[in-house]
C-alpha positions as CSV (number, residue, x, y, z in Angstrom):
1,X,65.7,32.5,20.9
2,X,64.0,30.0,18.4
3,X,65.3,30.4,15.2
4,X,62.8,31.8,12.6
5,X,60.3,28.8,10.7
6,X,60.5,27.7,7.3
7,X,57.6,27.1,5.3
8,X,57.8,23.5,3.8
9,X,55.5,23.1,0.5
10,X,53.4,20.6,0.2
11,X,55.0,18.0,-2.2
12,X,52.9,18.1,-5.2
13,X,53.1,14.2,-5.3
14,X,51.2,13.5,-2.0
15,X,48.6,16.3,-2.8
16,X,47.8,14.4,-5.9
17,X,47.7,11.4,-4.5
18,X,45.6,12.9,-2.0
19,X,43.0,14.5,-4.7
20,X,42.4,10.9,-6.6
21,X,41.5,9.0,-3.6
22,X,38.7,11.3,-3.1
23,X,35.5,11.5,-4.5
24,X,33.8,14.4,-5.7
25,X,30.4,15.6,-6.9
26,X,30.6,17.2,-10.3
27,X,27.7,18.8,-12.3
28,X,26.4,15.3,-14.1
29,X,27.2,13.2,-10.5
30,X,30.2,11.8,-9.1
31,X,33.7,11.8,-10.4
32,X,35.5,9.0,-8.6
33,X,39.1,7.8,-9.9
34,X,39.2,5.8,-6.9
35,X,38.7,2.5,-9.5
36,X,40.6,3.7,-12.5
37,X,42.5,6.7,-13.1
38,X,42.3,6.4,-16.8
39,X,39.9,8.9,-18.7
40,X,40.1,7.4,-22.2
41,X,36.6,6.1,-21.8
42,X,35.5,9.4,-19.6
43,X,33.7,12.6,-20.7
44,X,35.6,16.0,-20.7
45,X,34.6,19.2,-21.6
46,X,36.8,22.2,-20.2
47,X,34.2,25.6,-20.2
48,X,35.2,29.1,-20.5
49,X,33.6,31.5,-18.0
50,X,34.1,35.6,-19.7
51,X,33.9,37.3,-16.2
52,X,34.8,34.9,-12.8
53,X,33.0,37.6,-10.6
54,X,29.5,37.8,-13.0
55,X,27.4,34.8,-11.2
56,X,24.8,35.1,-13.8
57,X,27.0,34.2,-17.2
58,X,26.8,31.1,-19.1
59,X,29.6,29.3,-19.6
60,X,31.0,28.4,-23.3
61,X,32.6,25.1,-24.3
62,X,36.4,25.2,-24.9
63,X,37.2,21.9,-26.2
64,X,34.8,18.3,-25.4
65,X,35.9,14.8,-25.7
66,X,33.3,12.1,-25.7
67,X,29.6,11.6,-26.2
68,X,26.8,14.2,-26.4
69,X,23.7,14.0,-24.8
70,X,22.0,14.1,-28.4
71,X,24.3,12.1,-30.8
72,X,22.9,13.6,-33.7
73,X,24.3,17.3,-32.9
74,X,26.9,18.6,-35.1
75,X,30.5,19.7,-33.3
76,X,33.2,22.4,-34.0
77,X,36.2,20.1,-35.6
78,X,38.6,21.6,-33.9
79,X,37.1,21.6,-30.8
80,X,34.7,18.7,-30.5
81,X,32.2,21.5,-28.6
82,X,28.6,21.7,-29.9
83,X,27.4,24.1,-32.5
C-alpha cells in the first residue's frame, strides 16, 4: 500500500521569479520586467471594480502614480487619481 501524497506548495520565490520573466499584455500594451524590475519611472494606477460579477461597471481609480494622459488635469492629493 502506497502511503497517502502530500501536497507540496509551490515556493512563492520560484513563482515570482517565474511571473517577471514573462511578458504580458496590459490595457495600454506590454508590461515587460524582463529589462528592469524597477517601477520608479513606471505608471501605476490600482482601479476599484463595485461588483466583480457586473461586466458592464466602470472601474474607479484607487490611488495613480505617474503621468496623465492630459498633464493639465487636476488629481485627488491623496490619491494622485483624476478628478
Amino acid at each position: 500500500m502506497d502511503p497517502p501524497s502530500k501536497e507540496v506548495a509551490p515556493h512563492r520565490a520560484a513563482v515570482a521569479q517565474q511571473l517577471r520573466e514573462a511578458t504580458f499584455q496590459g490595457a495600454t500594451g506590454k508590461i515587460d520586467f524582463r529589462t528592469s524590475r524597477i517601477g520608479n519611472e513606471r505608471n501605476l494606477a490600482v482601479l476599484r471594480v463595485s461588483d466583480i460579477h457586473d461586466l458592464d461597471a466602470a472601474p474607479t481609480c484607487a490611488y495613480m502614480k505617474g503621468g496623465l494622459f492630459d498633464p493639465r488635469q487636476s488629481r485627488d492629493p491623496d490619491t494622485g487619481c483624476p478628478e
